[in-house]
N, C-alpha and C positions, 0 to 999 in steps of 0.2 A: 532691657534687652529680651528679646523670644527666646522661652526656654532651647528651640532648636540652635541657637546663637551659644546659650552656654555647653551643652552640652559638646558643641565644638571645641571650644576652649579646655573643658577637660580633661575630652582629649585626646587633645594636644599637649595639655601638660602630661596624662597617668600612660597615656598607652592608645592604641587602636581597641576601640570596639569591638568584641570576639561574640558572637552573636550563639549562647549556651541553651541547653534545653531549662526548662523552667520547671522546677521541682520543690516548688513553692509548699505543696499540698504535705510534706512530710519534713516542714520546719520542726528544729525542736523550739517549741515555744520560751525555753532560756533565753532563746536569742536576738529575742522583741525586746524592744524599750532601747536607752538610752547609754552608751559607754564612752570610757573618757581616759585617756591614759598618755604615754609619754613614747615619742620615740627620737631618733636620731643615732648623733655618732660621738666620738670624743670630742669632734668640735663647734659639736650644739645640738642639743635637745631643744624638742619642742612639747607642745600640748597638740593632742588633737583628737577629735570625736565623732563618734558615729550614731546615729538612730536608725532604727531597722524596725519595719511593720510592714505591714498586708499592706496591698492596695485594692482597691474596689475590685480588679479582677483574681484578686489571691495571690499573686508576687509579691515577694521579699522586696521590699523597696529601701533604698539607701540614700541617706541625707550626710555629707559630712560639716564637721566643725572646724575647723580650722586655722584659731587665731593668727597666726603667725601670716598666712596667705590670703587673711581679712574674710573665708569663709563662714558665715552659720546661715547655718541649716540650710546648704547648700545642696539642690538635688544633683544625686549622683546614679541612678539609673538602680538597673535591678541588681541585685544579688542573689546568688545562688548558692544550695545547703543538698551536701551529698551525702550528707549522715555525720561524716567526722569535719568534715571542713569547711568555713562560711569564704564565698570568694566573690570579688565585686572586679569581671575584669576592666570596665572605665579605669577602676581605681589603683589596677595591679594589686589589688588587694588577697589576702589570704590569711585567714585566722582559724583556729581551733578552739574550743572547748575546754578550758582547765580548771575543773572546779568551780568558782564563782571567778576567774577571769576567762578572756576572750586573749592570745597570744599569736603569735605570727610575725608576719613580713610586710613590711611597708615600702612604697616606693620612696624616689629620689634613689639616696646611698643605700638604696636598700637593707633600710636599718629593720630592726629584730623592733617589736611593739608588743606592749600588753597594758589591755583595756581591761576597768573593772566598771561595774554597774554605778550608776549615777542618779538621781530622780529628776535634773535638768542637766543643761549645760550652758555657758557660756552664748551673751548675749552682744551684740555690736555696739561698741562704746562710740561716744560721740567726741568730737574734738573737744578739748577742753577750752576754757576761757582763762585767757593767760593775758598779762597784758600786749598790747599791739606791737610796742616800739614806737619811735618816734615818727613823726608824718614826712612825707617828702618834701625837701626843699625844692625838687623841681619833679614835672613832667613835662616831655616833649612828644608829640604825635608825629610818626614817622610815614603810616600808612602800611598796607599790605599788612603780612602776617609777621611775624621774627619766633625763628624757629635756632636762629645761631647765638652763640653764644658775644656780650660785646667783649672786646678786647681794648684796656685802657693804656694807654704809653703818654706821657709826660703830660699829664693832667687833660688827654684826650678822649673822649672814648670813639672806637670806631665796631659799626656792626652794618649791617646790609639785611635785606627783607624781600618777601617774595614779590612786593612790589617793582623788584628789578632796581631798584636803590640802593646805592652803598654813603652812609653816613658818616659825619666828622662831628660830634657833639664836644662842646666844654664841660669837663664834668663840674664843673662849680657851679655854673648857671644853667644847665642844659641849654643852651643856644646854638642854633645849627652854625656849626663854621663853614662845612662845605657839603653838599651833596652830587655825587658821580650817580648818572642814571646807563644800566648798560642794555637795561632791555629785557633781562631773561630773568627768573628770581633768584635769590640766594638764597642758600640754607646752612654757608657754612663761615665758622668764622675765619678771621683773616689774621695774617701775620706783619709784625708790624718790627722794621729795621729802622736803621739810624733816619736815613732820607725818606725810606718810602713805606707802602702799604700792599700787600697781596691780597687776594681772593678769587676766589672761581664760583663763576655763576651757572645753571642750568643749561646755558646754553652750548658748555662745554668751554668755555673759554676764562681762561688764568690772564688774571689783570695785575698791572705794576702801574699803581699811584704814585703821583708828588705827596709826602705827607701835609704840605703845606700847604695847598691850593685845592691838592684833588682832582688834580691834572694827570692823563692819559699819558705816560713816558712808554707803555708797548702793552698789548694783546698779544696774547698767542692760544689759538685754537686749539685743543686737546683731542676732541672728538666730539663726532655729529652728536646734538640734544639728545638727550635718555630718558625715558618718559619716568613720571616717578607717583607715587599714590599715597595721597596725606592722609591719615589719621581719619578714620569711620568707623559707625558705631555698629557695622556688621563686617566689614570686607578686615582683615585683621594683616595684612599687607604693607604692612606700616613703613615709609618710607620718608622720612621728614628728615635727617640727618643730611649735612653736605662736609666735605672731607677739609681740613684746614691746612692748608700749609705750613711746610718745616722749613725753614731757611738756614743754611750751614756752610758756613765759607764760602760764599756766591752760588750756591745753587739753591733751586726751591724743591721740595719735594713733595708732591701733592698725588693723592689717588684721583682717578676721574669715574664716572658711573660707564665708561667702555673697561671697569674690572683691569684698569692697566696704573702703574706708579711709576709717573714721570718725574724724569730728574732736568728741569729746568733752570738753563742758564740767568742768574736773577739779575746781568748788568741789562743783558740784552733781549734774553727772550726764548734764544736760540736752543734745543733742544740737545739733550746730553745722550740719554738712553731711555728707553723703558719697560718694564718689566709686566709681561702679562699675567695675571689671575685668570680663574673661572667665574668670578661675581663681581657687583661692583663695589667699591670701595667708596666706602661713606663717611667715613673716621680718618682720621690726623696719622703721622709717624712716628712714630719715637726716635730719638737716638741715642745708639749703646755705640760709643767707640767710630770705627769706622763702618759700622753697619745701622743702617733704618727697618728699624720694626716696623707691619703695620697688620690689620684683619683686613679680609675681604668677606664679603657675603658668600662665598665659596665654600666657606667654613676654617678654614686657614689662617695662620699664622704666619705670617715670612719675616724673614733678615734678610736683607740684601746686602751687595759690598756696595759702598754710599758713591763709591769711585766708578764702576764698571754695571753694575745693575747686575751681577751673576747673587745666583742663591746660594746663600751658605747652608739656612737649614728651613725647614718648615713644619707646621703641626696641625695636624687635625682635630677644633679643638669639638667638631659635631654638627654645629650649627650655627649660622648667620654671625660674622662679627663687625657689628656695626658700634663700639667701642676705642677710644684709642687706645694703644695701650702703654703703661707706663715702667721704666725701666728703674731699677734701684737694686743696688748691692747684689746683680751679678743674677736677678731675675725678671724676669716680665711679665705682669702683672695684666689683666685683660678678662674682661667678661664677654659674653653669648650670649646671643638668643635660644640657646639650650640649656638655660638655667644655672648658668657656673660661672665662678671665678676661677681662672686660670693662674697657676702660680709656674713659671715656665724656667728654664735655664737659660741664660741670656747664651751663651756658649752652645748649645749643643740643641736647645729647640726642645729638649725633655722634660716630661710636666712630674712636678716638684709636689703639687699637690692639688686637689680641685675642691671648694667647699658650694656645695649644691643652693641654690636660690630658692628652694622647694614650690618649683613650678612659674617664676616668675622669671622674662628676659633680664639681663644686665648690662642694661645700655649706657648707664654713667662710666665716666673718666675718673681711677680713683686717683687718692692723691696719699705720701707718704708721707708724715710728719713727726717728729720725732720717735720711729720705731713702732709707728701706731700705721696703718692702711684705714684711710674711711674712704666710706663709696655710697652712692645712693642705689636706686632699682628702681623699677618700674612695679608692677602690679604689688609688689611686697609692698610697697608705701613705705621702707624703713630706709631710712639714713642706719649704717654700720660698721665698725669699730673691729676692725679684725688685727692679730696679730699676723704678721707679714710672713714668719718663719714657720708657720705650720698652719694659716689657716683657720687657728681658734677663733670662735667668735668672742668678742669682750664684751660687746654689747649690742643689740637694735634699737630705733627710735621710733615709733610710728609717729609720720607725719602726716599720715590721711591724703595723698596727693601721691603722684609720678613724681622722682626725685631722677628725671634721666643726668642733670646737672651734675660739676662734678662739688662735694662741699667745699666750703671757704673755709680754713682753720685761720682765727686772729687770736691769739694769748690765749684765753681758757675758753673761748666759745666757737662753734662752729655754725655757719650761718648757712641756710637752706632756702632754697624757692621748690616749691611741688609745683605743679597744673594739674588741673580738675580735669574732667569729662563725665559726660551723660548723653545720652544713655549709654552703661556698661556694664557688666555682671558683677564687676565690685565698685562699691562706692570710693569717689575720688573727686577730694575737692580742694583748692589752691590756696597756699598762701604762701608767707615768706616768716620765717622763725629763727630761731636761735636756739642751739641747744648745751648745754653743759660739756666741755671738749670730756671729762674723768668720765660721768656718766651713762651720759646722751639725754638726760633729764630733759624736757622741752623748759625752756625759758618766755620767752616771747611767741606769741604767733599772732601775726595778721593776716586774718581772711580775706583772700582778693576776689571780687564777686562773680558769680557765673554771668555770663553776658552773651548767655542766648546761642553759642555754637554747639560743636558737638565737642571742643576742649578751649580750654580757657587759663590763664596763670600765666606760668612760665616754665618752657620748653629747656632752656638752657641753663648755664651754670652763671653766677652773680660772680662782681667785680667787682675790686676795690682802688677807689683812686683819693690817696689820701685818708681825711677822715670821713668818706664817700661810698657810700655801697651802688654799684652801677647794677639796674636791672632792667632788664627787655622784656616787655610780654608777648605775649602769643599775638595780641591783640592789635599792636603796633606800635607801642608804644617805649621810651627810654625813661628811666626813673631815676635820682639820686635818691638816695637817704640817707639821712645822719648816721656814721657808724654807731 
């Protein structure tokens, strides 16, 4: 990617660019060369580093380190020295002088940092060679892209593709049982009841399947098409999510890209209420009791009453929530596009606690499993292991890849799909793994190959039907593998 490409991205993570006078000429020369030190909060420290020198025209120039957010020696613009204070504002950064360390303030939680001199730092590790796993019992080629996630119900799997296809696969043989074509693509997954099947396609329109045939029982239009902008390796506009339906006592509850959450009649079609946002809604609802959680790209959080569509509460969680989000013992769980996990009051919409992504979106659906929260991310590349009631981190995983999916917990292992891309300012590349449910230790990993776009792997979260792992690629593709 062109350095003017990254330097957007940064930011967009540290801050706006503050354009300082340049006072290069009266560095104290302590402050050249290489430092390395810790920062964060109670509920996680990190590593991270800096290198400082001249450049050809005598500015202080700044590289950072940054394992945790897959940074080295990453440029980070100039820095600037006013005698007592070295500040990089790309970085929000601000350090002093204390003897042979370098102290100060760091972004994110604006944690407290102190660097000490170093003669290197920290270099990009390579994926490691672990075994694969087993190979698939089947592949099926669906066509178009699959960006949704598939949804299995009594030994079926169902998913849909931006080819304007919606799918009925067997997960034992992968053999097409039925295909519904409606015209527009889909991006989102579907809900699947006794008799039938949901989904909404691009074109704004929420469909009710026969589960059996695949047969057209009612359409109902939502709102005129919403244009939307897939994944590029300069335009950072990222728009590939499509919102899933909630289904609860005969009604379906689906967000549309007109930033509105309608509560449709599920026998017949017919419309209940709907609730308007300021953005559009790209993610699923939750249900807590008699009210539906869901984010809009607005920035927002809501509850609705599931009966009347009036607001109970809502929260500003900053930025974009294209996540769904998930409810459990009396909170609501939910990440942003402004780098955070959300820990909310399921009652009152009050945030409980937020633990920072350090510059990366939180676009996975996390899931709670025995008192454990794990959730994947985006640019961080790490599958992670958070205590639910403060926030702590237990653990992260580097899986080299986008983990927007949400993980699979099966008895001691948690199973993961990344996707790749290139060109991008951090490297990211696909496969499907396993990892230690205690540790997050990686177990297994298969590399799934780059094949020539600008993303490749898998977009969405894996399935389990049986002893069957159900997975969709980006590519078009439906997969089993042996669990």
């Amino acid at each position: 990617m062109p350095g003017n490409a990254r330097a957007t991205q940064l930011k967009a993570l540290f801050g706006v660019f503050l354009a300082l006078p340049a006072v290069a000429a009266d560095v104290d020369p302590r402050l050249l060369g290489r430092w390395w030190g810790t920062t964060g909060t109670e509920r996680e420290r990190i590593d991270v580093g800096f290198e400082f020198s001249r450049g050809a025209d005598g500015k202080l120039m700044t590289r950072i380190t940054q394992p945790i957010m897959n940074y080295y020696g990453q440029a980070a613009g100039e820095a600037q020295w006013d005698g007592e204070r070295l500040s990089n504002a790309t970085l929000k950064l601000s350090l002093a002088l204390d003897g042979d360390a370098l102290r100060g303030h760091y972004p994110g939680p604006n944690s407290e940092i102190e660097l000490k001199r170093v003669d290197k730092l920290p270099s990009e590790p390579t994926p490691p060679r672990l075994p694969a796993g087993p190979e698939p019992r089947w592949q099926t080629r669906l066509g178009g892209q699959i960006f949704a996630s598939p949804i299995v119900a009594d030994g079926v799997a169902y998913v849909g593709s931006t080819a304007g296809v919606f799918n009925a696969v067997d997960a034992r043989d992968g053999k097409l049982r039925w295909a519904y074509a409606t015209g527009a693509a889909i991006h989102g997954a579907a809900a699947v009841t006794g008799d039938a099947v949901y989904f909404a396609d691009d074109g704004g329109t929420l469909h009710r399947l026969d589960r059996s045939n695949g047969k057209p029982q009612w359409r109902r239009t939502l709102h005129a098409p919403v244009p939307r902008v897939l994944p590029h390796p300069q335009v950072f506009d990222w728009d590939w999510q499509g919102a899933q339906p909630l289904v609860v006592d005969g009604i379906v509850y689906i967000g549309g890209g007109d930033g509105r959450m309608h509560a449709i009649d599920a026998a017949s079609g017919e419309p209940r209420w709907s609730f308007a946002t300021g953005g559009k809604i790209r993610s699923g609802a939750a249900l807590d009791g008699e009210r539906v959680v869901f984010g809009s790209e607005d920035h927002f959080v809501y509850a609705l009453d599931r009966h009347s569509g009036q607001l109970a509460w809502r929260f500003d969680t900053g930025a974009a929530v294209d996540a769904t989000p998930v409810v459990h013992e009396g909170r609501v769980f939910v990440g942003n596009r402004g780098y955070g996990l959300h820990a909310l009051s399921a009652e009152t919409g009050e945030l409980a606690w937020k633990l920072f992504f350090w510059g990366s979106w939180v676009e996975s659906t996390p899931v709670v499993v025995d008192g454990t929260l794990y959730i994947g991310s985006s640019d961080l590349r790490r599958v992670s292991a958070i205590d639910p009631a403060d926030g702590r981190v237990l653990w992260r995983s580097d899986v080299f890849g986008w983990t927007w999916g949400t993980p699979l917990v099966i008895d001691d292992r948690i199973y993961v799909a990344a996707a790749g891309g290139a060109p991008y300012f951090i490297r990211h590349v696909a496969s499907l793994a396993s990892l230690d449910r205690k540790t997050g230790r990686m177990l297994t990993r298969r590399p799934l190959p780059d094949t020539g776009g600008h993303q490749w792997g898998v977009a969405g979260s894996i399935a389990r039907a049986g002893d069957t792992l159900i997975v969709a690629s980006i590519e078009g593709a439906l997969y089993g593998f042996p669990l």
